[in-house]
N, C-alpha and C positions, 0 to 999 in steps of 0.2 A: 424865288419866282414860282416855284411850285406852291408850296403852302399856299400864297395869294392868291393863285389861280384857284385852288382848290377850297380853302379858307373864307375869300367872300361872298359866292351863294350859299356857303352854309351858315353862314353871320347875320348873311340879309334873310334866310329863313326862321332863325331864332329870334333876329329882334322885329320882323313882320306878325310873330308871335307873341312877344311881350306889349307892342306897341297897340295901342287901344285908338291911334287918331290914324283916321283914313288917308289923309296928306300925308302924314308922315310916313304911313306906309308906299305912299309913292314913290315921294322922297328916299328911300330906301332902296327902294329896287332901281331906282333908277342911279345912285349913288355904286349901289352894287356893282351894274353892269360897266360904267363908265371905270371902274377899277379892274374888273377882267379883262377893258379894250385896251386900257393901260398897260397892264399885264400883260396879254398877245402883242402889243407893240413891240416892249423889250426883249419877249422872248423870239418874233422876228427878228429883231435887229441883232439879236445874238446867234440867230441859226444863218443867217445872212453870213455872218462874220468867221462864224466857228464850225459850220456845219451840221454840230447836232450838240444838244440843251441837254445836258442831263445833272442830277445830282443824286448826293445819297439817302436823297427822302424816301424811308417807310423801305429801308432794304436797298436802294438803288432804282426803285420801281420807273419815278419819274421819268419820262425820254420823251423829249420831240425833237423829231429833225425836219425838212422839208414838205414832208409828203403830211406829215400831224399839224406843223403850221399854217399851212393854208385851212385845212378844215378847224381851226382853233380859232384863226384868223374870221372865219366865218360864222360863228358863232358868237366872238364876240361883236362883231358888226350889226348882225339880226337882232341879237341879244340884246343891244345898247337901244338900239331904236325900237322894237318892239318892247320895252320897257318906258319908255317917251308916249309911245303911241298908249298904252295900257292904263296911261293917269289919265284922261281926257274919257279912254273907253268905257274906263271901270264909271268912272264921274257920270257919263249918260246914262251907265246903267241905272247905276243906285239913284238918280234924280226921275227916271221911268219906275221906279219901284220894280227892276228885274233881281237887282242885287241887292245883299243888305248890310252891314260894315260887316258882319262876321263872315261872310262870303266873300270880301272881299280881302280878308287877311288869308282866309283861306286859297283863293287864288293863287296870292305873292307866294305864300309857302311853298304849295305846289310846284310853284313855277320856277323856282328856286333850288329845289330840290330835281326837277325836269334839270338845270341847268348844269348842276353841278354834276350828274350822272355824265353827261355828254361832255363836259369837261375832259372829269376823269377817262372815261375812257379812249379819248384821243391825246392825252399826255400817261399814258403809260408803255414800258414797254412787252406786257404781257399779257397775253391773249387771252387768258383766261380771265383775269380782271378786268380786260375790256367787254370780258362775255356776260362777266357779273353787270359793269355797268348798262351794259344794253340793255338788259331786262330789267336793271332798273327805271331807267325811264321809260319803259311799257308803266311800271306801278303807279310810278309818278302823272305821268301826260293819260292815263286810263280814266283816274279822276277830275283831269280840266276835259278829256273828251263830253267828260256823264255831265257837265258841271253845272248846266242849265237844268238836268233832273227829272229830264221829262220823257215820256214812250220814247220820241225817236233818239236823244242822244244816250238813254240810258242802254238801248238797243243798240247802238255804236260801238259804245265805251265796253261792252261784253262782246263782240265780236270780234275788237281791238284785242281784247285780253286773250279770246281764248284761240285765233289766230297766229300772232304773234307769240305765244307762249309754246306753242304747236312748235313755230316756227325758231322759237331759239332753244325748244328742247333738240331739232333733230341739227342748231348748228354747234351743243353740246359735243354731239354723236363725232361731230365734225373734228372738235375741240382734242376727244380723246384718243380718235385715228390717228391725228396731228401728231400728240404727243406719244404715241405708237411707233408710228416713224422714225422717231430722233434717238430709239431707246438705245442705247452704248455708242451713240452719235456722239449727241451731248450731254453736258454734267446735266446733275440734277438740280444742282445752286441754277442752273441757265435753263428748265423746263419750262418750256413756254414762251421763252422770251424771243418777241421779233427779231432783233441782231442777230443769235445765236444760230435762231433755227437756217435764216438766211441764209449767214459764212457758212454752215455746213449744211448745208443744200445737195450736194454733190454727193456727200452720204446718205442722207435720208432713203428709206425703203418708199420706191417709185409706189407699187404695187400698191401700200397702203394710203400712202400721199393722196393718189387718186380718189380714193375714196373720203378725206378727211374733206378735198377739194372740192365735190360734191355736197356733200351733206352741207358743208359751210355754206355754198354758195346758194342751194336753197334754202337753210335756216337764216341766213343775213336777210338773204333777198327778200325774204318772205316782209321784213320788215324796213327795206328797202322799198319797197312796193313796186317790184318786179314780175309782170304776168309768167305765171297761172294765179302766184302767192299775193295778189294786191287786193283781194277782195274786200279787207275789211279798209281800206286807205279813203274811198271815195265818201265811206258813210261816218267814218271818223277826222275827218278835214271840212267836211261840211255842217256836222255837229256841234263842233266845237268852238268857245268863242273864238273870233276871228284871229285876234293878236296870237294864239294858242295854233293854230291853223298857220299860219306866218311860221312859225317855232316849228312844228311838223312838218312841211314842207320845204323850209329854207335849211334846217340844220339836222333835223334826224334822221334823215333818210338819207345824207351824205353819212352819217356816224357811223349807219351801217354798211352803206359799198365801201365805206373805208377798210373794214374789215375784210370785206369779199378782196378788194385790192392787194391788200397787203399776203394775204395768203394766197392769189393768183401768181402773185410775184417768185414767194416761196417754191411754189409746186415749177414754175416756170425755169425757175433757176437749177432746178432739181432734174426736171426732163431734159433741160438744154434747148428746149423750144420752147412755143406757145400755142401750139395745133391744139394739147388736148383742151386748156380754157379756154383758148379763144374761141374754138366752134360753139362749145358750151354758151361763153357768154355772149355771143353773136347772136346764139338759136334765142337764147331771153329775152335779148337787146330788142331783137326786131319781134316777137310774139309780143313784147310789153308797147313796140309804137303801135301796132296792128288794132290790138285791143283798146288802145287810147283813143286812136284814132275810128275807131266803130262806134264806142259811148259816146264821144263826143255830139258828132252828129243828134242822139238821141236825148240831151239831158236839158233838162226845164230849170233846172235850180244851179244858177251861177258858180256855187262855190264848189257842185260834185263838178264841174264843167271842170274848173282850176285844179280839183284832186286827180282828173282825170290825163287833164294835162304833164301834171308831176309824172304819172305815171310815163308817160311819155319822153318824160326829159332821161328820167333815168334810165329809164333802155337807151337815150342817145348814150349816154355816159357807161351803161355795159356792152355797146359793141364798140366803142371809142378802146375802152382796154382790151377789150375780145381781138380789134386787130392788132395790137401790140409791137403800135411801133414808136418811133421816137415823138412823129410829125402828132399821130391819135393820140399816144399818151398826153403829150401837151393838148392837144384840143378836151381831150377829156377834163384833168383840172380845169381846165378853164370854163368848159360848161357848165360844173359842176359850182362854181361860183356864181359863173351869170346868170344859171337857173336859181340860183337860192335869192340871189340879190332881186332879181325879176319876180319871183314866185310872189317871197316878202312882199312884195309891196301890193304885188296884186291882193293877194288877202288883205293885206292891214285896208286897201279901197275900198274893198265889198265889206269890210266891217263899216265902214263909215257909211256906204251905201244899205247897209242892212238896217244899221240906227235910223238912218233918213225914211226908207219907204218901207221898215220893218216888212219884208219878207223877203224871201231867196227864190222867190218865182220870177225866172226872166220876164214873163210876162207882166209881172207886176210892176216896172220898172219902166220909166216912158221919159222921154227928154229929161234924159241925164246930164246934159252939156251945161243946159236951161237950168235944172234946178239945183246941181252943184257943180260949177264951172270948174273948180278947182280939182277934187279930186274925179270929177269927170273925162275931165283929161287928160288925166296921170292914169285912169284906169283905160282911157283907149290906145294913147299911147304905149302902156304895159302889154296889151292885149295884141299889140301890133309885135313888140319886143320880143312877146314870149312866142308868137308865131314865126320866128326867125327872118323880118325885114330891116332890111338895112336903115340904118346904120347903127343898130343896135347890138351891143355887146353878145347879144345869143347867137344872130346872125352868124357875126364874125369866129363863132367857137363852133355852129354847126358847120359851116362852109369847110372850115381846117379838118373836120370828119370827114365830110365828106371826102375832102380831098385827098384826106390819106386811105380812105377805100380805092378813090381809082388809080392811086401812085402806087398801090400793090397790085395794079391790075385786075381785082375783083370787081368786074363790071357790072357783074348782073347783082352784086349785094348796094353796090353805089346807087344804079339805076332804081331799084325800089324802096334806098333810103330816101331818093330825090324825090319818086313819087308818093310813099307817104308822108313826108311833110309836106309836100303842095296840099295834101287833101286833108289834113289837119287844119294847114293855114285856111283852108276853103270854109271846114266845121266850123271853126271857132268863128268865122264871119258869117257866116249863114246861122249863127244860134246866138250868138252874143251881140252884134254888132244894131239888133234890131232896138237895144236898148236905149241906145240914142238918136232913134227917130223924134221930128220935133211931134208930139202929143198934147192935146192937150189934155193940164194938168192942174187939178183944183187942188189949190194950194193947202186948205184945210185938214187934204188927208193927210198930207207928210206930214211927220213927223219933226219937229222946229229945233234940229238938234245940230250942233258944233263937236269939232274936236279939232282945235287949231294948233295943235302942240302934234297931233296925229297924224294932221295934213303935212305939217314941214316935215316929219319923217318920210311920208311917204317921196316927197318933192327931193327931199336927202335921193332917197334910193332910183328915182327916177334919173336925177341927174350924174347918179354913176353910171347908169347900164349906157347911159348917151354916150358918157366921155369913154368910156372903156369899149366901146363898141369903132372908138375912132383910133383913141392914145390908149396904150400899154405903160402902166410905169416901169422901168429897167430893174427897179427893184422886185416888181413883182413877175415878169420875167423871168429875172434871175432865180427867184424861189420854184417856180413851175418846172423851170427844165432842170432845178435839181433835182424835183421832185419826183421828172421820168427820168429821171438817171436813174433813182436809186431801186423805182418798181422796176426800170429795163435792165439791171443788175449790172449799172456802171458804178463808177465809184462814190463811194459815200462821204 
């Protein structure tokens, strides 16, 4: 299971490399991805069954149990469809003469190599190779950020690096605290490894822990895109081609609170409480909606509006564990799904809306209903989604935060969680919503362009956030609350 998971975006990037027919490179990646969803199928339905996946590949390295599943799970979901949606994209490109077949092998490589990073390191069980893989796909996604090559996203794609690079050198720092901690704890065969550090929690040196706890959570964050650390997020989501934008918002910035996670857990189990992270990731949670919530209001180009947005979800998702409890843990996976599912799709629309009326100026943009019905209305309906209205799957995951603020009786943190999302939900209709006033619209300017293969992905991702926002499948259920068992240090 592992090799396959690991095995097919490296295959789909050698032979997107040897293959010289553009189709065929689609064919590929989309082939690829439908084999990784395969893949996360069985390895769900094994972790469902067994509790935790592991084998002796490369050392014993491999390991997912619940809490990797769902983010593996999610990945391959994004993955699959933004792979669907990227034949259709790449196709307008290169028929506008934006792209040219060697750009667009170059993409798939990329993008391939972007996936297999984030694979790996949500199927291993050690830290340090997840820390390697994270900075790999800085390398990777740094070149689909630049990948149009021009002042603004080459400006991006170096912001991205040298941010981010910033930011996993100091969750390095984190890395070697960590392993500071555990010295005569645990073996050395078991340095680094999540299980190990875990069950000997109880040993670990508090003193240092605190500090690895730290450093980690602003070098993740940073690439989480958690305010102060999100700076380079809004000009690299916006830069970048859309389907790539969909990928960095739907699944990398999960990759890395994964991390923040997993060692909140550790430190947590170690103190016997959760006062010292959670103030921590509360104080980020809410500085990250505050500051979302400010841009928003100010931003002319659609796509920083959505990066800015992200930034916002994932503060939901750092104070969800910040209060650490059973009810927030669960809410947390779960938003952390509905935002990536939600996020997705909104990007992959504004790529179809970018090919249509080629620019990212809101204002450039006028009866959108009128001149794409289809994904017109997958993007207001999204746009309604990601602003937490019912009956939509975000909804129902910010409601369950909320409600585990006021069932700890922290009032006044609930109270102005409640008020800034009203004023979020207020921004994004006051700045986005004006885009489907009816206008009139000479049809000569737009751009006469399709992606019908692009559109049913997005209608795919639409129509989960609907049903998920009503019905829970028991399976997936069952994966979430094992998944805050095992951050809340119950049983594994």
């Amino acid at each position: 299971m592992g090799f396959i998971l690991w095995a097919a975006p490296l295959i789909a990037a050698l032979a997107a490399f040897i293959s010289k027919d553009r189709k065929a490179q689609h064919g590929i990646s989309i082939g690829s991805a439908a084999v990784i969803a395969t893949g996360a199928i069985f390895a769900t339905a094994r972790v469902i069954r067994d509790g935790v996946l592991g084998y002796g590949l490369f050392g014993g390295i491999f390991y997912i149990d619940a809490v990797s599943v769902i983010m593996l799970d999610i990945v391959a979901v994004i993955s699959l469809l933004v792979s669907v949606y990227s034949s259709g994209y790449l196709e307008n490109e290169h028929a506008a003469g934006q792209m040219t077949d060697r750009q667009v092998k170059i993409y798939y490589m990329l993008m391939d190599g972007f996936m297999f990073s984030m694979i790996l390191a949500l199927t291993v069980n050690n830290i340090g190779v997840l820390w390697i893989s994270i900075e790999a796909t800085t390398l990777a996604s740094a070149f689909l950020v630049g990948f149009h090559n021009d002042k603004h996203s080459l400006e991006a794609a170096w912001k991205y690096v040298i941010i981010c690079s910033v930011g996993i050198a100091l969750a390095l720092m984190g890395i070697i605290f960590l392993n500071l901690s555990s010295v005569g704890v645990i073996g050395k065969d078991q340095a680094l490894q999540w299980p190990a550090l875990f069950e000997a929690a109880a040993g670990l040196n508090t003193d240092i822990l605190r500090f690895a706890f730290i450093f980690m959570l602003v070098g993740f964050g940073t690439k989480a895109g958690l305010a102060p650390m999100h700076t380079w997020l809004p000009d690299a989501h916006s830069q970048a081609p859309s389907p790539v934008s969909a990928l960095l918002s739907g699944v990398l910035l999960n990759s890395a609170m994964y991390g923040i996670i997993r060692t909140a857990a550790i430190v947590n189990k170690s103190l016997g409480d959760s006062l010292f992270t959670g103030r921590i990731m509360i104080g980020f949670g809410i500085l990250s909606v505050v500051t979302a919530a400010v841009f928003i209001l100010t931003q002319r180009d659609y796509k920083r509006l959505l990066a800015y947005s992200s930034i916002e979800h994932m503060g939901i998702v750092a104070i969800a564990f910040g209060v650490f409890t059973p009810l927030s843990m669960f809410a947390g996976f779960f938003h952390m799904i509905n935002h990536s599912l939600t996020k997705s799709m909104l990007f992959l629309a504004s790529g179809n809306i970018l090919q249509k009326y080629e620019t990212r100026e809101i204002s450039g943009v006028k009866s959108l209903l009128k001149v794409m019905p289809a994904t017109g209305a997958a993007f207001l309906l999204g746009l309604f989604a990601i602003s937490g209205t019912p009956p939509f799957s975000v909804f129902a995951s910010e409601f369950n935060v909320m409600a585990s603020i006021f069932a700890e009786g922290r009032f006044m943190l609930g109270a102005l969680f409640v008020i800034l999302l009203a004023f979020i939900f207020a921004g994004i209709a006051v700045t986005l919503f004006r885009i489907f006033h009816e206008d009139e619209v000479n049809g000569g300017e737009i751009a006469a362009t399709t992606n019908k293969q692009g559109t049913a992905a997005i209608l795919v991702l639409l129509a989960a956030i609907a049903v998920m926002g009503i019905y829970m499948p028991d399976q997936l259920k069952q994966l979430i609350t094992s998944a805050s068992s095992i951050i809340g240090g119950g049983a594994r």
